[in-house]
C-alpha positions as CSV (number, residue, x, y, z in Angstrom):
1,X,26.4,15.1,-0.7
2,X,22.8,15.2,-1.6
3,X,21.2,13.9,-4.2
4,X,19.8,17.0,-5.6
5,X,23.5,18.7,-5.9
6,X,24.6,15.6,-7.8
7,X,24.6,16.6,-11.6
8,X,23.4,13.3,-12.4
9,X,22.2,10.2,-10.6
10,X,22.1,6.7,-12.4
11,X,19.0,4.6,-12.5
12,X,20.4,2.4,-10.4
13,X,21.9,4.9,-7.5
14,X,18.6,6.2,-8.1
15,X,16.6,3.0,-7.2
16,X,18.8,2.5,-3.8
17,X,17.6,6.4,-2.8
18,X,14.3,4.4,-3.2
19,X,15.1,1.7,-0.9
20,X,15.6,4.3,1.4
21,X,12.6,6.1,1.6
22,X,10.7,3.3,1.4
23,X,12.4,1.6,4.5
24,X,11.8,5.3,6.6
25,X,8.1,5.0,5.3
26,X,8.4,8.4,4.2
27,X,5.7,9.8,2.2
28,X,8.1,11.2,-0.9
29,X,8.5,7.5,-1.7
30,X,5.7,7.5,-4.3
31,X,6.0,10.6,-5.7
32,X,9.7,9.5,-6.3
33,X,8.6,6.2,-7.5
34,X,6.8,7.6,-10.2
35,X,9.4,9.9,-11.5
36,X,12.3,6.8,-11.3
37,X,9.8,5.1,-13.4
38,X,9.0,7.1,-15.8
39,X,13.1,7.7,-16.1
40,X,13.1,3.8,-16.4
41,X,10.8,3.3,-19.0
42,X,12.3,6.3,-21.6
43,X,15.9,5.6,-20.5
44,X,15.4,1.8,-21.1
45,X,13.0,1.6,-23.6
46,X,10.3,-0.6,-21.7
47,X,8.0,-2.2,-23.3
48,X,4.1,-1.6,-21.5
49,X,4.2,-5.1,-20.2
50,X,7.8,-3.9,-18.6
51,X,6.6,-0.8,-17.3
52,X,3.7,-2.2,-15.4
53,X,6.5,-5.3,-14.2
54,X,8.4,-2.5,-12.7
55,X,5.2,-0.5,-11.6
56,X,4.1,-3.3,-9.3
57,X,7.6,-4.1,-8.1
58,X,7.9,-0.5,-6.9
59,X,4.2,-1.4,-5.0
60,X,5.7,-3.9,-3.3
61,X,8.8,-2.0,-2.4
62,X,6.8,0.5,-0.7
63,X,5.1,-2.0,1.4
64,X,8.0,-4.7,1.7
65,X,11.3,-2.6,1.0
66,X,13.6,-5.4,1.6
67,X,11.6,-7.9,-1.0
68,X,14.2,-9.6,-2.7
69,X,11.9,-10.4,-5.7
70,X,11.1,-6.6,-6.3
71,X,14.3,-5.4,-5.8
72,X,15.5,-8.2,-8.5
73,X,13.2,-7.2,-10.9
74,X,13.5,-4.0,-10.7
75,X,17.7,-4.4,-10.7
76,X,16.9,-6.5,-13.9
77,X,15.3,-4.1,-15.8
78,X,17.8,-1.7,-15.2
79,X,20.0,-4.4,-16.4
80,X,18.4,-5.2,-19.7
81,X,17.9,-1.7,-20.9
């Protein structure tokens, strides 16, 4: 089943769909990037300093999809919110 015919995804589900397209380098990865994050920050109440944590984790991710750091960060903030 495809995302899109899922009535909801979780942050977290969300995030691995991430991992994903970041590992295919596929060029929906940023425009998807943006839209988990701006889920992230109202669904978990970031603070700014949070928001840009997560936004250069998700940098990262594009560039390094495995990084254990980003991915941890990101998991994190999921986690706290």
């Amino acid at each position: 089943m495809a995302a899109l015919e899922l009535e909801y995804v979780n942050l977290l589900d969300a995030l691995s769909l991430l991992y994903v397209l970041a590992a295919a380098g596929d060029q929906r990865y940023s425009p998807a990037a943006g839209r988990w994050l701006g889920r992230l920050v109202m669904e978990c109440e970031l603070r700014l300093e949070e928001a840009l944590t997560a936004a250069a984790a998700l940098v990262v991710i594009r560039s390094e999809p495995r990084s254990q750091d980003a991915r941890l960060t990101l998991e994190g903030l999921i986690a706290s919110g």
